[in-house]
N, C-alpha and C positions, 0 to 999 in steps of 0.2 A: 092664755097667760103662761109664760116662761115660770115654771116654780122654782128652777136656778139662779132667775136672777134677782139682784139686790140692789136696792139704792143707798148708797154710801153717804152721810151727807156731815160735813163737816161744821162745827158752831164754833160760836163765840155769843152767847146773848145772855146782853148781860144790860138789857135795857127791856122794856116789857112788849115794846115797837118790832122788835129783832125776836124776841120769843113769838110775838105774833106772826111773824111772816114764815117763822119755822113750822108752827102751827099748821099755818095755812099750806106749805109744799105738802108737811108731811099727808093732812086728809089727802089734796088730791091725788097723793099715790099712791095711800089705802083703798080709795076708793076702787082702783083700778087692779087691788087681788094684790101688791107687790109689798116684796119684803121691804123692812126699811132697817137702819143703823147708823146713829147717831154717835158722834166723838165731838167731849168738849173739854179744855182744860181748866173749866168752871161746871161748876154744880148746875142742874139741870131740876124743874120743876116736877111733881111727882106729876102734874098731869102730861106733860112731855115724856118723862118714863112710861106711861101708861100706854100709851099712843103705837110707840115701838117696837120692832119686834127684839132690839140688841141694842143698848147703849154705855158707852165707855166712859171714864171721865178719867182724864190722863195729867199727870203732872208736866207732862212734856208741853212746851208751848215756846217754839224757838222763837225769840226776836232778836234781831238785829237794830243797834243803832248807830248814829254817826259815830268816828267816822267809817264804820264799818260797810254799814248800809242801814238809811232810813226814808223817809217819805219827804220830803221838800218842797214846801209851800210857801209863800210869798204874799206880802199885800202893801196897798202903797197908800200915801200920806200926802196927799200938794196943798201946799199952803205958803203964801208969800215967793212963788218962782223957786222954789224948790221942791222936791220930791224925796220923801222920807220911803224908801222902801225895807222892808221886817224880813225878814227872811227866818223860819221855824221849820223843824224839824222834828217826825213822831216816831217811833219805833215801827221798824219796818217787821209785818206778819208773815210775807208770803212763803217764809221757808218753814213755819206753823202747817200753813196748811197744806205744803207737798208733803210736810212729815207724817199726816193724820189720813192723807190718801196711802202713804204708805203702810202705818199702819192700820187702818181699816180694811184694808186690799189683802194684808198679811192672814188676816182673823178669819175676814171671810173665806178667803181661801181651804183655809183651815176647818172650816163649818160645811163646805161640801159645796159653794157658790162656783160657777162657772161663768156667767155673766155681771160684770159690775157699772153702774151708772153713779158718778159722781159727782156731788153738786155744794155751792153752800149753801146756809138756812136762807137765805134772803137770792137764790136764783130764781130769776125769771123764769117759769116752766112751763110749758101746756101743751098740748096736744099733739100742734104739729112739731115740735121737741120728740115728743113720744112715740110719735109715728116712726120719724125718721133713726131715732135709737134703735126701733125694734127689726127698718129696715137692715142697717148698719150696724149693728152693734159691734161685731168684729173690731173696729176702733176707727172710732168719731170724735172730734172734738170742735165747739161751736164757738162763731166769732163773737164777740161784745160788742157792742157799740152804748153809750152812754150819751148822747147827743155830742160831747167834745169830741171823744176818741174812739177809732176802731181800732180793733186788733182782731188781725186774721184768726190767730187761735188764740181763747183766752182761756180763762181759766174756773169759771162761773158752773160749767156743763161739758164733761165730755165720758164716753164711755167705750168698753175694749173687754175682750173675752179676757180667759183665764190663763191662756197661753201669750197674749200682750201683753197684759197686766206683770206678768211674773217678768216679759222685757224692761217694763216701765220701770219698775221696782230696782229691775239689778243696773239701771243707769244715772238713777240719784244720785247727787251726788253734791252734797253741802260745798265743798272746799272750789268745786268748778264753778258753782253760782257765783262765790265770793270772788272767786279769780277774776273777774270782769264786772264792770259799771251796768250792768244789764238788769232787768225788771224780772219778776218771777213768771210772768207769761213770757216774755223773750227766751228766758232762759228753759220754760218748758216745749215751745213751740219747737226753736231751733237744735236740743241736747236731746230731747225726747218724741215728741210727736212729728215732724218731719223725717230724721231718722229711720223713723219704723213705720212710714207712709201713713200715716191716719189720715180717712178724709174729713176735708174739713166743709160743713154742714155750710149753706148760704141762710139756715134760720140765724138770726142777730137774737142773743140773749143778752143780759144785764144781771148787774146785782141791784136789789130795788131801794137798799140804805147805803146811802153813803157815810162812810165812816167818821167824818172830820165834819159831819151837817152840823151839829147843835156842839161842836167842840168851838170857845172862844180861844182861836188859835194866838191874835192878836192883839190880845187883854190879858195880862196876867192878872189884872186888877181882881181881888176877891173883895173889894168894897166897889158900890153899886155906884159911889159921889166921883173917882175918879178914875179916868181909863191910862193905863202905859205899858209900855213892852220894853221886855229888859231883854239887853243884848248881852250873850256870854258863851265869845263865840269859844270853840272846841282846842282846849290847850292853855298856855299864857297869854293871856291877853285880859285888857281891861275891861272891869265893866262899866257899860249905859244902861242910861235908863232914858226911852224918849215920852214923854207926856204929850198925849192929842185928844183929839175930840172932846176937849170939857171946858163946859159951856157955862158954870156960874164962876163969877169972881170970889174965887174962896183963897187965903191965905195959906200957903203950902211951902215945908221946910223937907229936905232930903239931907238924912243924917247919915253919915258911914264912918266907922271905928272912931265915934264920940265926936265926930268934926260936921257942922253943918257944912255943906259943900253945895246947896241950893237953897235959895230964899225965893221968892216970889208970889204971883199969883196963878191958880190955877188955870186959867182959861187960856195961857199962852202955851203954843205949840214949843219944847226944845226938850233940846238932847243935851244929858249932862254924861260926861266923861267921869265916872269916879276917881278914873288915873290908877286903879287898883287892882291887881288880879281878887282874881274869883277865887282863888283857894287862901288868900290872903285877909278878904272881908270875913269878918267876927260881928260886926255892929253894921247892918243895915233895914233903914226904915224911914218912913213918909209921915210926917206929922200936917195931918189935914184939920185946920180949927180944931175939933177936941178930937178929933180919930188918931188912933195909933194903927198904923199900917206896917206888920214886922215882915220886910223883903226878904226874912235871910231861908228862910224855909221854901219860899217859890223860888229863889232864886238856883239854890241847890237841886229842886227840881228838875229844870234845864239845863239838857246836855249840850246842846248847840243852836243858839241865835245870833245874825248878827242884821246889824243895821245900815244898811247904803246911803248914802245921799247922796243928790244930780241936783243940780244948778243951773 
């Protein structure tokens, strides 16, 4: 067992699913003698404290959103030889978590570490991972693959002595990420780990939570009778609201700044145009039979949606 090295590992859990699988790395690399150190910019459980040998909790937690940089998702709607496509947008993390490698990388350094292994709470990890770190260590870093997408170097698993480390570190570099349309593994593959030759492992890792699983990205609806996503795309422009999937014939009025501007019934598929910027709306809401549905608080939630349609 290396007593210089450390596994670095970076969180965000903030769901008990995600505390579990942090759980679960960290035993299996206690079990195996190895320091561990945790950084989150949320509060961490005492039994998670207990577990490790070093844990941080930072106010730092960069995100990026439109139109800066954020996450872009998409889902579609056919009904009647049309196609309603949604298009949503979530604050983008990944410059979160190169800042937490950096600083995590910084500390241990500081603490007398010479070998660092960095992963997040939810990496795929095991053996032959471990094998191949400790043949490599010098600087490895391992591909993803998620059944959709691979990436040659991602960003899940990789690790690098103390004298790459201190390379990686002094080539971060916030304003060059943003300089270009690129991903946070593009931008670390090509700015940093190519660069300074790291080899790259043929073991395929993953993260095992996806982040947008149990997010209803396409529902703003927080009543349970009816579903719709409200378009308010980024800037001047107006907002929609498109109502789908709802299935009983229920009587539905859409009110904005005191004017009904929709009558009908709920079970029909449509897109209404309010004609109104979104910094302009004071008064929006959905009157369902006796529900008061108040839009103006989701609505300001969203930074950027907007709604396509094809015919």
């Amino acid at each position: 067992m290396n007593r210089n090295l450390v596994f670095c590992i970076s969180c965000y859990c903030d769901t008990k699913e995600k505390e579990d699988y942090l759980i679960k790395n960290i035993n299996f690399i206690k079990e195996k003698g190895y320091k561990v150190t945790i950084m989150s910019p949320i509060s961490v459980s005492i039994e998670v404290q207990n577990m490790v040998d070093y844990c941080f909790i930072t106010s730092e937690n960069i995100l990026t959103e439109w139109p800066s940089r954020a996450f872009c998702m998409w889902n579609e709607w056919h009904i009647n030889n049309k196609t309603f496509k949604m298009n949503t947008t979530q604050p983008y993390y990944g410059w979160a978590h190169i800042s937490q490698t950096k600083r995590m990388g910084e500390i241990m350094i500081n603490h007398g570490f010479e070998q660092f292994i960095f992963l997040s709470y939810d990496t795929i990890i095991d053996e032959s991972h471990l094998n191949e770190i400790l043949d490599f260590g010098q600087k490895i870093v391992f591909p993803t693959n998620d059944g959709k997408h691979i990436r040659e170097q991602g960003l899940d698993l990789y690790a690098m002595n103390k004298e790459n480390l201190l390379k990686v570190i002094s080539l971060m570099d916030h304003k060059v990420f943003l300089s270009k349309n690129w991903g946070i593994s593009t931008y670390m593959s090509e700015k940093l780990f190519k660069p300074l030759e790291f080899k790259t492992s043929k073991i395929y890792t993953d993260d095992a939570i996806k982040f947008h699983k149990n997010l209803e990205l396409f529902n703003h609806s927080n009543n349970k009778k009816i579903k719709f996503f409200i378009s308010t795309p980024y800037g001047n422009n107006n907002v929609s609201i498109l109502f789908y999937d709802n299935k009983k014939d229920d009587d539905i009025k859409l009110i904005c700044n005191n004017k009904v501007i929709y009558k009908d019934k709920k079970n029909k598929t449509k897109l209404i145009d309010t004609g109104t910027f979104k910094k302009d709306i004071n008064e929006f809401y959905i009157v369902l039979n006796e529900d008061l549905i108040n839009l103006l608080p989701i609505m300001n939630s969203i930074n950027h949606t907007v709604i396509d349609i094809n015919e």
